[in-house]
N, C-alpha and C positions, 0 to 999 in steps of 0.2 A: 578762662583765658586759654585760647587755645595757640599751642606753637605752629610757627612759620616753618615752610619746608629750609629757611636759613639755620635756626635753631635746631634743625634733625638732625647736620649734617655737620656742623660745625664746630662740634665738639665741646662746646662752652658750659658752662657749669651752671646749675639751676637757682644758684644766686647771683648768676653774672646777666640771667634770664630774666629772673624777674627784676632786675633794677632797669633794665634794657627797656622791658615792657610796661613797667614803672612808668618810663619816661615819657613814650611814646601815650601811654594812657594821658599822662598830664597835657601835655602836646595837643593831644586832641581834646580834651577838656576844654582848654585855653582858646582854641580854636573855636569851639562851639559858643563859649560863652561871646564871643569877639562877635561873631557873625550876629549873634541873636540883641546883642546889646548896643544898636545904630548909635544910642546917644552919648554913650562915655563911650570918648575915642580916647581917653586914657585908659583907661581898661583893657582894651584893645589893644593899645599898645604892648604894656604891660603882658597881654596874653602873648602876644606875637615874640614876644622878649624871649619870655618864657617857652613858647615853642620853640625857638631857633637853639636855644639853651640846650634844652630835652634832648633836639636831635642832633646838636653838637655831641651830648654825652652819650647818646643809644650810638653812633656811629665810632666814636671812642672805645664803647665796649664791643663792638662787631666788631674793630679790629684789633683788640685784646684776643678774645677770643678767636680770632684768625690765626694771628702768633702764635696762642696755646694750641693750637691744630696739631697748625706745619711744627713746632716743636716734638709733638706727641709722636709726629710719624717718623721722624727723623729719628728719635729713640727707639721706636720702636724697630725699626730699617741697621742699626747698629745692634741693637739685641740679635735681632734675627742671624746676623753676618757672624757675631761673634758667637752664637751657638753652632752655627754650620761648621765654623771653623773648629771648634773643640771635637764636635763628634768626627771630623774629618780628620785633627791629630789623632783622636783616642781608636781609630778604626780602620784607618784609610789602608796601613801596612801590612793587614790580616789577608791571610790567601789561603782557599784551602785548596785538598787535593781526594781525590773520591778511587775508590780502588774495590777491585771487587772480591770479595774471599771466596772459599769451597762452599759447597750446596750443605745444607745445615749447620756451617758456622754461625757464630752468633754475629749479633752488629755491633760496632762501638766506633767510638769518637774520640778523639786525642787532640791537644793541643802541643806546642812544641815552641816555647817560649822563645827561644834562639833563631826563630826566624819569622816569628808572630804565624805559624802555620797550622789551620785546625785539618788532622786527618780522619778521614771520614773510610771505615770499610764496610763494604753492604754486602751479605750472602746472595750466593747467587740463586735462584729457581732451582727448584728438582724440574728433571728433566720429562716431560711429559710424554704419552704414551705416542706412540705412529701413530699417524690418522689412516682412515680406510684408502682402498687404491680406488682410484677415480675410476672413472669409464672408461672403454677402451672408444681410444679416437678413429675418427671414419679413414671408411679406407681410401686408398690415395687414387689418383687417375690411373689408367692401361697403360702403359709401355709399350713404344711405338718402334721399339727395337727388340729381336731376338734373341734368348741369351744364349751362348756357347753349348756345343752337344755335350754333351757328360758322355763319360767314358764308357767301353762293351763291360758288360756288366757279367762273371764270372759263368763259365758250363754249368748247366743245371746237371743233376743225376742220371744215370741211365733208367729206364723206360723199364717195365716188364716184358719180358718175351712174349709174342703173340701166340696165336693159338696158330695146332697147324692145318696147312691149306689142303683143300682136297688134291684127289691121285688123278697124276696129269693122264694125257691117255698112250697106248699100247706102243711102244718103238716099233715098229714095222722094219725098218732100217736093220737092223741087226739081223734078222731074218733072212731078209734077199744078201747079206752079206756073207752069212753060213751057207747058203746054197750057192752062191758062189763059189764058193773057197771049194766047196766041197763034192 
């Protein structure tokens, strides 16, 4: 006997199945025997009775077990609602708060009943080393303006003395000037 994709889904109970199936089997029995037996139309009858019966009572139990369903979900839809709501009392008013302590502190956790609040402090990182210096970035475009003269820029030292220059030549001058005079 194999079940109807109705029996999959319908939730009905495996004795509410096979009397279901039960009936429908008889039903068809009855039926068969009625077709096969031309001559007793009492029989027939009788079968036909019989069949209308069967699927009076299989349509009976399909809607028993339709009622068991839609019951089942309905409680189940009420369970559900009243769990949400319990963990929603039992949790909803909890808040925490995260804070950071000094570098090798330890961690811990507190709760703080007076205002349902759980405090959370986490240590912070040690502080990692510099990284390398990057590249030195390209250089920029020419400057298409001149910049300001910068100032005279201090006396340097004085020089060595040169060396001396040859002997000029003979005053003749002085000469005619003593025979003059004289």
């Amino acid at each position: 006997m194999s079940k109807s994709g109705f029996f999959q889904t319908s939730g009905s109970t495996a004795s509410a199945q096979n009397t279901i199936q039960g009936s429908v089997d008889a039903a068809a029995a009855s039926a068969t025997a009625a077709a096969s037996s031309e001559t007793d139309a009492q029989t027939a009858q009788s079968a036909a009775e019989a069949a209308r019966d069967a699927a009076q009572t299989a349509q009976t139990a399909s809607e028993s077990a339709r009622d068991t369903s839609v019951s089942s979900a309905s409680a189940a839809s009420t369970s559900a609602a009243t769990a949400a709501s319990s963990v929603d009392t039992k949790f909803a008013a909890i808040t925490t708060t995260t804070t950071t302590g000094s570098a090798g502190s330890n961690a811990a956790v507190s709760y703080n009943t007076g205002n349902t609040r759980f405090d959370f402090t986490v240590p912070a990182g040690a502080t990692g080393p510099t990284g390398p210096t990057g590249p030195t970035g390209p250089t920029g475009p020419a400057s298409t303006v001149a910049g300001p003269t910068g100032p005279t820029g201090a006396t340097g030292p004085t020089g060595p003395t040169g060396a001396t220059g040859p002997t000029g030549p003979a005053d003749t001058s002085a000469l005619a000037f003593a025979i003059a005079l004289g």
